[in-house]
C-alpha positions in Angstrom: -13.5 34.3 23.9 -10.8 35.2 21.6 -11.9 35.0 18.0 -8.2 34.5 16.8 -5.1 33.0 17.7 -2.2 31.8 16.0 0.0 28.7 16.4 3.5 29.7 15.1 2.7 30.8 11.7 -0.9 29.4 11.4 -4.1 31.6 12.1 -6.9 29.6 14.1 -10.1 31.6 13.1 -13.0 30.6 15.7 -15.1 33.0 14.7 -17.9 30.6 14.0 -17.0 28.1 16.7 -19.1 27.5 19.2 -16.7 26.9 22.3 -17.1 22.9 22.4 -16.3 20.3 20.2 -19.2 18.5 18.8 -17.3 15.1 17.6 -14.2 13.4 19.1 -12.4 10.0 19.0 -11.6 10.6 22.4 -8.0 10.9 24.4 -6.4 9.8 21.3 -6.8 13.4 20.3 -4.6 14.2 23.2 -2.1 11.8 22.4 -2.0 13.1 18.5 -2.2 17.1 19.8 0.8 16.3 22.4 2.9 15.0 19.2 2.5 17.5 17.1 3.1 19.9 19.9 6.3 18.2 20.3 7.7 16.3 16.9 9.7 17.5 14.7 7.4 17.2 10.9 10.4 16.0 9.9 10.1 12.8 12.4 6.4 12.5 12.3 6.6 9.0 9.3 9.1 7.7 12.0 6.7 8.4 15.0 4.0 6.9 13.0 5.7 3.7 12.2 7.1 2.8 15.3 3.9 4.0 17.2 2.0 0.6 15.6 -0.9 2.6 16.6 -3.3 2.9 14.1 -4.9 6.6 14.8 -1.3 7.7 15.2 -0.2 6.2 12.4 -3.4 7.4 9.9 -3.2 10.4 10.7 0.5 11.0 11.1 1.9 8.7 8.1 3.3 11.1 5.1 1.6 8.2 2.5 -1.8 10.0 3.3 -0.6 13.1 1.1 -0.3 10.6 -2.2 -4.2 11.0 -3.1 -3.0 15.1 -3.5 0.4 15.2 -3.9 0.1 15.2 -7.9 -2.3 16.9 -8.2 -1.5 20.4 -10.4 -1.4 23.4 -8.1 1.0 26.5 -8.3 1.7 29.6 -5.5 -1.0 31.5 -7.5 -3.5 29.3 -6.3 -6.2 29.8 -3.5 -7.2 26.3 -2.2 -10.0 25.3 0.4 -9.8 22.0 2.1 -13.0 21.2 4.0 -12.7 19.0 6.9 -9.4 19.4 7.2 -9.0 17.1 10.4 -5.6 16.7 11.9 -4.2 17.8 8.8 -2.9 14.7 6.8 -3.0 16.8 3.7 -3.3 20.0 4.9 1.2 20.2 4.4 0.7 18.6 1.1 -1.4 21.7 -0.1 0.4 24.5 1.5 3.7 23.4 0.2 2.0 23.7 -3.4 -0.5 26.5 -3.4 -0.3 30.0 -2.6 -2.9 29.9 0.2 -4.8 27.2 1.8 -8.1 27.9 4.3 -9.1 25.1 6.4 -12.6 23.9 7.4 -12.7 22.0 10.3 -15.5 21.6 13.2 -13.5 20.2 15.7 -11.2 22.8 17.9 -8.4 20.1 19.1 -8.3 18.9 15.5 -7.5 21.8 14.2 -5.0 22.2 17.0 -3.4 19.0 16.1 -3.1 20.4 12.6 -1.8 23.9 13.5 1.0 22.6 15.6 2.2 20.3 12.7 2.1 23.0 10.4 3.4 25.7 12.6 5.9 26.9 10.0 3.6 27.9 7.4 2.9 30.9 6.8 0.1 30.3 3.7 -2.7 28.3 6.2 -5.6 29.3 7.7 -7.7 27.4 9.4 -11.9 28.0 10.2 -12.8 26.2 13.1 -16.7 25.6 13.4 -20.1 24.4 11.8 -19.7 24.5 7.6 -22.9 26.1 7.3 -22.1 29.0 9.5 -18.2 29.2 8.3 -19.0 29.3 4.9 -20.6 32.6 4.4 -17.2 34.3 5.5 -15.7 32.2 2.3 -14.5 33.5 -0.5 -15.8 32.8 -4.1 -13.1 32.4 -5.9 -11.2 29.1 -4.9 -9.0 27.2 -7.7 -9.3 23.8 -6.1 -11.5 23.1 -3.6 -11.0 19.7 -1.5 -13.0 17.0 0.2 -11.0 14.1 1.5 -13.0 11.7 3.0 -15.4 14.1 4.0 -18.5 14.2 1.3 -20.0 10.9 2.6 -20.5 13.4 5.5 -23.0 15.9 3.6 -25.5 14.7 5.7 -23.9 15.6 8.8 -23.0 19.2 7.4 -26.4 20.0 5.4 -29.2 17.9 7.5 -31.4 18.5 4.4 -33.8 16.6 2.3 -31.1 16.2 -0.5 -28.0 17.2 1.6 -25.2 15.9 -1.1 -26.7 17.8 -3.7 -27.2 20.7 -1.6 -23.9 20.6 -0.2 -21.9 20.3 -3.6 -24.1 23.3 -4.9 -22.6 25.2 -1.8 -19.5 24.6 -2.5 -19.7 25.3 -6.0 -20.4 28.7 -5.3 -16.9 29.4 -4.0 -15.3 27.6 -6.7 -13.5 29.8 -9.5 -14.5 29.7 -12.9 -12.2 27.1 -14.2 -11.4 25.4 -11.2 -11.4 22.0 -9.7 -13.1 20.5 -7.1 -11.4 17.2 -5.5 -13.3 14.6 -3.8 -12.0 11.3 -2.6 -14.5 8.7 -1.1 -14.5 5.2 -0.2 -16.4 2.8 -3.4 -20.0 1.3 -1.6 -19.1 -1.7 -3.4 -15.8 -1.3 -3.4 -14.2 -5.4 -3.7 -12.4 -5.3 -0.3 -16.5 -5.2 1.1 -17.2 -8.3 -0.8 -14.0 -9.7 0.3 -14.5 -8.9 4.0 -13.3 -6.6 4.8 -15.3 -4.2 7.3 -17.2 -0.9 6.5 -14.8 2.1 6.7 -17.2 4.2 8.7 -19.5 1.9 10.7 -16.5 -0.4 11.2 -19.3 -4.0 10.5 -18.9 -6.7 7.8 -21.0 -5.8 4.5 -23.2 -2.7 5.9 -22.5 -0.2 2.7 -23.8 -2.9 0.3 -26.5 -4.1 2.5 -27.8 -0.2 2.6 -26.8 0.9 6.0 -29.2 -1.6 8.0 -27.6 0.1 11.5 -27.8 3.8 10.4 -25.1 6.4 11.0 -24.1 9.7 9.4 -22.1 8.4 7.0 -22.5 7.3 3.0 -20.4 5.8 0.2 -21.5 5.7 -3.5 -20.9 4.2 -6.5 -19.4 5.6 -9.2 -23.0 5.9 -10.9 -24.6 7.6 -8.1 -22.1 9.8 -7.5 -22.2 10.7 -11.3 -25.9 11.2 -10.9 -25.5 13.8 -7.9 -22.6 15.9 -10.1 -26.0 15.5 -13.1 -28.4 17.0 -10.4 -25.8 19.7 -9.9 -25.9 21.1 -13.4 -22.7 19.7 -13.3 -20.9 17.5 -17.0 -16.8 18.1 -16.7 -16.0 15.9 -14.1 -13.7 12.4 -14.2 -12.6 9.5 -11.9 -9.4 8.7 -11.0 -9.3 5.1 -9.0 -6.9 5.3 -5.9 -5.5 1.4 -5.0 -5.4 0.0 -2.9 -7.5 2.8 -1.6 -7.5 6.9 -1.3 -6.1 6.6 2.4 -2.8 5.0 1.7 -2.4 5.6 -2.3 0.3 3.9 -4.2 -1.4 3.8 -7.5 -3.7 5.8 -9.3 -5.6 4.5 -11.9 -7.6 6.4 -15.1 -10.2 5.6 -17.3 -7.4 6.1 -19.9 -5.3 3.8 -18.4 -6.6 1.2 -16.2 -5.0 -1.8 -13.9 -3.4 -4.8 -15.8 -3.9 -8.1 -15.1 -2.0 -9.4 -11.8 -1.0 -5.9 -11.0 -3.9 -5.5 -8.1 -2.1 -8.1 -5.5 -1.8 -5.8 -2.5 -4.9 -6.2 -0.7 -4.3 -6.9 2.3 -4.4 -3.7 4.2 -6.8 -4.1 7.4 -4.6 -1.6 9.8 -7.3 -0.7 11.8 -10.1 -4.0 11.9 -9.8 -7.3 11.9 -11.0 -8.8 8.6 -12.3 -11.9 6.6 -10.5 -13.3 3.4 -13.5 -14.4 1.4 -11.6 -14.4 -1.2 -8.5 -14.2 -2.7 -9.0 -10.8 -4.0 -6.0 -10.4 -7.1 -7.4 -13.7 -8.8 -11.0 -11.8 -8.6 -9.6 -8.0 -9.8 -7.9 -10.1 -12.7 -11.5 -11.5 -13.9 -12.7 -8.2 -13.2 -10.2 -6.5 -15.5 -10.7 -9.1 -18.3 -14.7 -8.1 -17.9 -13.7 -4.6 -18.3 -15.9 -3.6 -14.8 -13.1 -2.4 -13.2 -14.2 1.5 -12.5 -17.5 -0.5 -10.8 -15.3 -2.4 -7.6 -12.3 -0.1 -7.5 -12.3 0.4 -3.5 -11.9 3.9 -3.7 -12.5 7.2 -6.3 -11.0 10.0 -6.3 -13.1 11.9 -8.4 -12.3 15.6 -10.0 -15.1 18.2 -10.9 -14.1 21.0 -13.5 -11.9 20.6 -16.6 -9.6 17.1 -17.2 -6.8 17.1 -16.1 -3.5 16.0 -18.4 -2.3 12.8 -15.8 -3.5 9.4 -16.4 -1.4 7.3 -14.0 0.3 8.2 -11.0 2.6 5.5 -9.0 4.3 6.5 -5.7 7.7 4.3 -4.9 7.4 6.3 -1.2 7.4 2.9 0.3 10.8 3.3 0.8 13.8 5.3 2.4 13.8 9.3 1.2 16.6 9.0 -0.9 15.1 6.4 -3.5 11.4 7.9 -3.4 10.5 9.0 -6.6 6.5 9.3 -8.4 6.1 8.3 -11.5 3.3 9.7 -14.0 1.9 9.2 -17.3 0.8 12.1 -18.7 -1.0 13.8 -22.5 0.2 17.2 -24.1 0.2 18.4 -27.5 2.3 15.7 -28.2 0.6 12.5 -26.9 1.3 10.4 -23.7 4.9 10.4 -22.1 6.3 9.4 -18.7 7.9 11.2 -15.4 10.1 10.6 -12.9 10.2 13.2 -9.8 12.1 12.7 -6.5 9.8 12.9 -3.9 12.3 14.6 -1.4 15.2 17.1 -1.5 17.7 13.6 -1.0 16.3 11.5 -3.6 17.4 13.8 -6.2 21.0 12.0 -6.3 18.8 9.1 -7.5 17.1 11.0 -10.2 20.2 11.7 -11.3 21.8 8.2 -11.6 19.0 7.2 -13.5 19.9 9.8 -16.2 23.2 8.5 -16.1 22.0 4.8 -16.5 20.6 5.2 -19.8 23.9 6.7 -21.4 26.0 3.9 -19.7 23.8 1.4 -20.3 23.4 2.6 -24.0 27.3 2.4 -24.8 27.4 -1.2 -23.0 24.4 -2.7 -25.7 25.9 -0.7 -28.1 25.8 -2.7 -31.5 22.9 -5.2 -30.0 19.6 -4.6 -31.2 18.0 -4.0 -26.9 17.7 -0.2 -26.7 16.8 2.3 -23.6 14.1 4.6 -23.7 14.8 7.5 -24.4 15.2 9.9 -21.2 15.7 13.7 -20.7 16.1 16.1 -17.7 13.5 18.2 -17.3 15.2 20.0 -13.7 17.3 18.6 -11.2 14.3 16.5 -10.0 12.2 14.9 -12.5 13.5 13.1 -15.7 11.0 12.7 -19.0 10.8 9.7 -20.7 9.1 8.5 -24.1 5.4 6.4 -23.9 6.2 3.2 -25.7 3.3 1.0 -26.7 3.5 -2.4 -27.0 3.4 -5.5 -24.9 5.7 -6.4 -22.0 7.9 -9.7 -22.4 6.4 -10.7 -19.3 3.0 -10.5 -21.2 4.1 -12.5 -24.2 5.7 -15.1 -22.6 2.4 -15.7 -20.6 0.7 -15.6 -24.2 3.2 -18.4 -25.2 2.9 -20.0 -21.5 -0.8 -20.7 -20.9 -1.3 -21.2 -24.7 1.0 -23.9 -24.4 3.6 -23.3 -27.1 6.7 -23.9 -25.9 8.8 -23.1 -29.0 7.6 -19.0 -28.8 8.1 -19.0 -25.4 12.1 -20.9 -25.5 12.7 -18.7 -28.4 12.0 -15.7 -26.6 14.0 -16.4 -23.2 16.8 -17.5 -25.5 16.4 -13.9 -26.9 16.2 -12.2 -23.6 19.3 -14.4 -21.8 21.3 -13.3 -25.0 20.8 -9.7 -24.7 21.4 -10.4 -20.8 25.0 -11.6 -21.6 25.8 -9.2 -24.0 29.3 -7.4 -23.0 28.7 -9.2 -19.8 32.2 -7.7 -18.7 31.5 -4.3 -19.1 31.5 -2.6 -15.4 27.2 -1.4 -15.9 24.4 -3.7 -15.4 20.9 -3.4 -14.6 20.0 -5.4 -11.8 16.1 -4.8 -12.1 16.4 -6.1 -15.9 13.3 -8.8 -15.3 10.9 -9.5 -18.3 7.9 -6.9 -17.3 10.3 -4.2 -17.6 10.9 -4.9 -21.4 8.8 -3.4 -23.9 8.3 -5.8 -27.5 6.9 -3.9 -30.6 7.4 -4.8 -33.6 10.3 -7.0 -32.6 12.4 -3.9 -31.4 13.2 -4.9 -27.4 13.3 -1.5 -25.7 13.9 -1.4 -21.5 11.8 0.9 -19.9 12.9 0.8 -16.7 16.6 1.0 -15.5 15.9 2.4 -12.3 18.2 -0.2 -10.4 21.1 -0.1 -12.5 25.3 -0.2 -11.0 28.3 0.9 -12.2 29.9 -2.8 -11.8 29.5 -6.4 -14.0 27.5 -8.1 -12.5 27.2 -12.1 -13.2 24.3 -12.5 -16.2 23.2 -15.8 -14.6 22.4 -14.2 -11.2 20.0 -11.3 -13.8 18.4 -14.1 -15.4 18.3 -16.0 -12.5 16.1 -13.5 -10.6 14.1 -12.6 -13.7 12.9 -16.1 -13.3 12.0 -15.7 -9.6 10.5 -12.1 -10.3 7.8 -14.1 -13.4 7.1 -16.9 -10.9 6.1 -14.6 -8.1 3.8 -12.9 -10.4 2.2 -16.2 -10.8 2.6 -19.8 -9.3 1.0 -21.3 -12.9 4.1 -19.8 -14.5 6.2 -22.5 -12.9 6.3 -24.9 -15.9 8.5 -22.0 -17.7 11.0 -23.2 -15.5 11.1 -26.9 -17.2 10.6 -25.4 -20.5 13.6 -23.7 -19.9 15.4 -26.1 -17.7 16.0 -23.7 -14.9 16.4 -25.4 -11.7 14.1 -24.5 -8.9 17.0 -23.2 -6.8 16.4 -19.5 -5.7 18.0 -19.4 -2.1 20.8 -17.2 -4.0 18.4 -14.8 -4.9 15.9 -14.9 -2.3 18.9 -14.1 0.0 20.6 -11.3 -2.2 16.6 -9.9 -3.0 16.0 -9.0 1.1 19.5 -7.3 1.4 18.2 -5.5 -2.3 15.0 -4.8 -0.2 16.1 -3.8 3.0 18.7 -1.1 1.3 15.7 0.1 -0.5 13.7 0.9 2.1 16.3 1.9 4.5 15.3 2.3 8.2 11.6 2.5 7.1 9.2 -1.2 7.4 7.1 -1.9 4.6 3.6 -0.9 5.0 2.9 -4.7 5.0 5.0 -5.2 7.7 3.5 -2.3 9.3 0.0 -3.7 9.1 1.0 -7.1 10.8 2.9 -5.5 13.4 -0.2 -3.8 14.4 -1.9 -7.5 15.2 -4.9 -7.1 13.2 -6.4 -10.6 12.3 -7.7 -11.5 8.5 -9.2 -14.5 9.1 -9.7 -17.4 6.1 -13.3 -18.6 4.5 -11.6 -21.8 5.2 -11.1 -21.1 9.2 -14.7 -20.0 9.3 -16.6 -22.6 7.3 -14.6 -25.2 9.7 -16.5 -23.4 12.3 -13.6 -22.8 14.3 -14.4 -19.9 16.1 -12.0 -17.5 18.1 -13.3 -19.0 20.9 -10.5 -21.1 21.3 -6.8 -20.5 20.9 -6.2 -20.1 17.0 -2.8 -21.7 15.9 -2.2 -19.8 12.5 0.6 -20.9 10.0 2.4 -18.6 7.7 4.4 -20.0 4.6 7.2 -18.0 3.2 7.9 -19.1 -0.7 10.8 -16.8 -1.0 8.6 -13.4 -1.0 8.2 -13.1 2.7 5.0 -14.0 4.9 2.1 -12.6 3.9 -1.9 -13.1 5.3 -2.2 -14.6 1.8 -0.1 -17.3 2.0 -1.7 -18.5 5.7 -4.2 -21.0 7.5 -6.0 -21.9 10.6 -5.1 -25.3 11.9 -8.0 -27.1 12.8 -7.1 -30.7 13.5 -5.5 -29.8 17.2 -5.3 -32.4 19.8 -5.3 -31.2 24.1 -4.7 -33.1 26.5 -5.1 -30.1 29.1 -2.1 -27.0 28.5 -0.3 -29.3 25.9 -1.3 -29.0 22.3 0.0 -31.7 18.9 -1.0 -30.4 15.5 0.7 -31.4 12.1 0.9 -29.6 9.3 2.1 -30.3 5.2 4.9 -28.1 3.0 5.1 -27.9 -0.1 8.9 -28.1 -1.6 8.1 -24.6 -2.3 7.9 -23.3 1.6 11.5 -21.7 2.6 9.9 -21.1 6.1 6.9 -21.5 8.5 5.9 -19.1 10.6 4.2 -20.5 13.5 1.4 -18.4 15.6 0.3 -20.1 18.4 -2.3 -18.0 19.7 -4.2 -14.4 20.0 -3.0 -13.3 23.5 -0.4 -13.2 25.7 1.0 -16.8 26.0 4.1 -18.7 27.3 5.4 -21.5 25.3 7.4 -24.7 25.5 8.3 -26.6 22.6 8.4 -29.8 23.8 8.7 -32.1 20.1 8.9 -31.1 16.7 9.3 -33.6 13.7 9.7 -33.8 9.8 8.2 -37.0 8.4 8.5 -38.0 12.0 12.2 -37.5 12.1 13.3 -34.9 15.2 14.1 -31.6 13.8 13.8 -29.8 17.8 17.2 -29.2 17.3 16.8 -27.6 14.1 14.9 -25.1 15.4 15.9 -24.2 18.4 19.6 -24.8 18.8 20.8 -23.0 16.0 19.0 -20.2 17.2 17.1 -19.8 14.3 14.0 -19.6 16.5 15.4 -17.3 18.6 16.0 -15.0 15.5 12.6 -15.0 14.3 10.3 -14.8 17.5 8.1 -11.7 19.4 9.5 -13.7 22.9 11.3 -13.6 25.7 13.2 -17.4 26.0 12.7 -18.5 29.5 14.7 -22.0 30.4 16.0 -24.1 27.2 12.4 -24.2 25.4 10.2 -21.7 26.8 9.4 -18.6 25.1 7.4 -15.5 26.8 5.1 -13.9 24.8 3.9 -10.5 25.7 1.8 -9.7 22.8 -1.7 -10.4 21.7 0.3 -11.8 18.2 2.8 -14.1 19.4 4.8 -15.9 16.6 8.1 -17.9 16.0 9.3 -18.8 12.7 12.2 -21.0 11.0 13.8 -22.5 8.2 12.1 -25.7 6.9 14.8 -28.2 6.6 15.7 -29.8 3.4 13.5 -33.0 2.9 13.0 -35.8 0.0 9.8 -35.6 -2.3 7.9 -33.0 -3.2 5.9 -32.4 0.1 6.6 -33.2 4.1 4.3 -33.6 7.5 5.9 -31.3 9.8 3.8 -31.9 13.9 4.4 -29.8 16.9 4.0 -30.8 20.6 3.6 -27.9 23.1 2.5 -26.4 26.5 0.5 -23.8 25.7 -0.4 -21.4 28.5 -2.6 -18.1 28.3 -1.0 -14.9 30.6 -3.4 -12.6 32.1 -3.5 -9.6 30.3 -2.7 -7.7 33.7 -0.2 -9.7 34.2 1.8 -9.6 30.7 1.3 -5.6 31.1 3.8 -6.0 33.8 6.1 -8.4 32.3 6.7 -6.1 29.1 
């Protein structure tokens, strides 16, 4: 057998390999090999998207690179990624590094990861059994990484100690001076309690009920993995903590600077399983926070053995079209702490350089107030530097005033805000992102750190301090007495409108990764649903309310009350003033459905709904006659407006034939 081929650039070393792969998810792997053979890397984030297929889309999707895109690495550097896989960060690396070797076992991984890579001309990739490959290696490595592969050790080593055993390996090929990066999933991470399923064995709870079922794989937490490094001989190491988690970074965390208080709220990621809600899991990271445990239920570490590195924070904005992704990162010199801004691609550098431009224009307009901008400065075309500023947010001190109950601090201080917000009002620059979290307070002196969104044209004040007011309440539904305080009307149609076209223009072509996760039709199923003893046994009719910030698993429910009288189904539900729309899911499987009857305080709103089209609009079917609707999916769902009603909440009941499709039979119907 040939010991070495090569797939456009890359070498494929199978030296050690032993002529058949040993693990396999099966003919996905043909599916992922034939699109790398044939996409573009350019096209692959599309691909994944619109696949709605989670392999495809895990080990295709460009977010995967965050957990190592920041990390420090320069074309001097000799880097060894083991269990490189299909190659999710296998570009990241050989776009920074000099050279990259690859450790992989399994031959049509590695082909999968060749053929993505085929233009680089810095990778080489080991195909076989670590054990054997490793003795060809090389002992003098700058960065060595494990992504998602140490809870394998036991796989690779099949020793009496095999983590221990397998880091002291590994530290032999590691350079004086260098790092070793290992990313793993937290055994008690809080999305576990929450219920979500175990990463590896895929059941509820089994990493903090010790493995009852067995299987190769093992998490940690942070103390035991601190007591392996100890075993090692082993005391420069620190832990970053990836969120929501190390596969699909948006946000890392430090011990240096750690997660705020309502800034955990996207928790809902369950691509691949369905999942529980247990609880609502931002409420519980807050009390967390406020304990200071944090570093013990952060879902993920990314943890970095050898000398500490000068980042503390690292956000990605990649959630977004190219043009407007930037990463932005606090870091420590000689001088202290400061901030960066980097364009994430070669387009997004026309972005970076409006935001440069912002703070001069935006300087001149409050020119004479007493609101300054931080201070910014170009470091290259693609990253800006910014000064740290300590202090509390506005958004922080009017909660401080809010939930202390004193009005006067808290009046006194919008006053202050709405002032600054109208100052020169007609001058053709505003900042439309100008909201109260992005407003530094010390020592009285108001200082905007973020101008990110800012336009050369006036834009109305009210419409600023309008959305500012949305922005604080979706932080927070408690906050909503700030709008009395204040005498605000609770009126945000406006902005709820003009905030989706903001959105959608943000993120281009490109859905959300939210939107991406429900699109893939995983279920997260309520405490409330299950302790009704529902059961998916029969068809579960789910409800979505949209407040103004979209529908969201957090902001759903199981109906339970449903009355049948054989296909046709009656169920009410109650809306807060607060719901904009309901989303309506009337089952888990292919279905047709006929709305025969649909009232509002039992006045008929049918019309409502369906003749204006607005169901038509906002539904996964196919209409069939006047009322029907075809659904081909195992997530049907239709959605509308709530139409405007007296007092503060309203019965809204359906009436409708309900009929499952064979699955055979919707196959063909697609």
């Amino acid at each position: 057998m040939e010991k070495t081929k090569t797939i456009g650039k890359i070498i494929l070393d199978e030296r050690f390999y032993e002529g058949c792969d040993r693990y396999s998810d099966g003919d996905i792997e043909n599916t992922l090999l034939d699109l790398a053979e044939k996409t573009p890397a350019d096209e692959l984030r599309k691909v994944s998207e619109e696949s709605l297929n989670w392999p495809v889309f895990y080990h295709f999707s460009p977010f995967r690179e965050n957990i190592a895109e920041w990390i420090p690495l320069s074309k001097s550097d000799k880097v060894l990624e083991v269990g490189a896989g299909c190659g999710a960060i296998t570009g990241c690396l050989s776009r920074k590094a000099g050279s990259v070797t690859c450790i992989d076992l399994s031959e049509k991984r590695s082909l999968i990861n060749a053929n993505r890579l085929k233009e680089a001309d810095n990778v080489t990739i080991m195909v076989g059994n670590f054990k054997d490959v490793e003795t060809a290696l090389e002992n003098d490595y700058d960065a060595i990484f494990l992504i998602g592969v140490f809870e394998y050790a036991n796989g690779y080593m099949n020793s009496r100690n095999p983590y221990k055993d397998f880091l002291d390996i590994l530290l032999k090929h590691l350079k004086k001076g260098g790092r070793m990066y290992i990313a793993i999933e937290n055994r008690m991470g809080l999305k576990y309690f929450a219920g979500c399923r175990e990463d590896h064995t895929g059941g509820f709870f089994d990493g903090l009920e010790g493995y009852p079922n067995g299987g190769v794989a093992r998490t940690f937490t942070k103390d035991a993995l601190e007591k392996i490094f100890r075993e090692c001989g082993l005391n420069e190491f620190s832990f970053y903590y990836p969120y929501p988690d190390y596969k699909f970074t948006h946000t890392l965390f430090s011990d240096e600077i750690l997660p705020k208080k309502g800034e955990l709220h996207d928790n809902i990621r369950n691509f691949d399983r369905d999942r529980m809600i247990l609880m609502d899991e931002g409420k519980v990271f807050d009390t967390i926070l406020e304990d200071g445990t944090f570093p013990l239920f952060s879902n993920s570490y990314m943890a970095v053995i050898g000398p500490k590195l000068p980042e503390k924070y690292i956000k990605y904005s990649t959630d977004r079209d190219e043009k407007y992704g930037i990463c932005t990162t606090i870091a420590e010199d000689e001088n202290g702490l400061f901030v960066t801004k980097r364009a994430m691609d070669e387009s997004a550098k026309e972005h970076i350089e409006n935001v440069y431009k912002a703070y001069q224009s935006l300087s001149e307009r409050f020119e004479g107030s007493s609101l300054k901008f931080n201070r910014v400065e170009k470091t290259n075309d693609s990253t800006l530097r910014f000064e740290y500023l300590k202090g509390e947010t506005l958004e922080e001190l009017l909660d401080d005033a809010l939930f202390a109950d004193d009005r006067y601090t808290f009046v006194f201080l919008v006053d202050e805000y709405k002032d600054y917000i109208r100052y020169n009002a007609q001058k053709p620059v505003s900042d439309y992102d100008l909201i109260f979290q992005n407003i530094i307070v010390q020592d009285g002196n108001w200082t905007v750190i973020d101008y990110e969104w800012t336009y050369p044209e006036s834009i109305d004040p009210e419409e600023i301090i309008k959305r500012a007011f949305w922005c604080y309440l979706q932080g927070n539904p408690a906050r909503k007495k700030a709008l009395e305080w204040c005498k605000v009307e609770e009126n945000f149609e406006q902005v709820i409108e003009k905030e989706k076209a903001f959105q959608k223009r943000v993120q281009g072509d490109h859905p959300a990764l939210s939107e991406i996760r429900h699109m893939m039709g995983k279920a997260a199923v309520s405490r409330d649903y299950l302790l009704r003893e529902c059961g998916l046994k029969t068809d579960p009719i789910q409800i979505y309310e949209d407040c103004g910030n979209g529908f969201s698993e957090e902001k759903s429910y199981r109906v339970v009350d449903v009355k049948r009288l054989g296909k046709e189904i009656t169920f009410s539900v109650s809306v807060s003033k607060e719901v904009k729309k309901l989303r309506v899911d009337p089952g888990d499987r292919p279905t047709f459905v006929v709305l025969k009857k649909a009232t509002l305080n039992d006045t008929d709103i049918l019309g409502a709904v369906m003749k204006k089209d607005a169901f038509s609009r906002d539904t996964n079917g196919k209409k069939i006659g006047e009322d029907g609707y075809m659904f081909t999916t195992p997530d049907p769902h239709f959605a509308f407006k709530v139409p405007a009603f007296e007092g503060e909440s309203a019965n809204l009941t359906f009436t409708m034939l309900v009929s499952e499709i064979p699955g055979e039979i919707a196959g063909r119907l697609k």
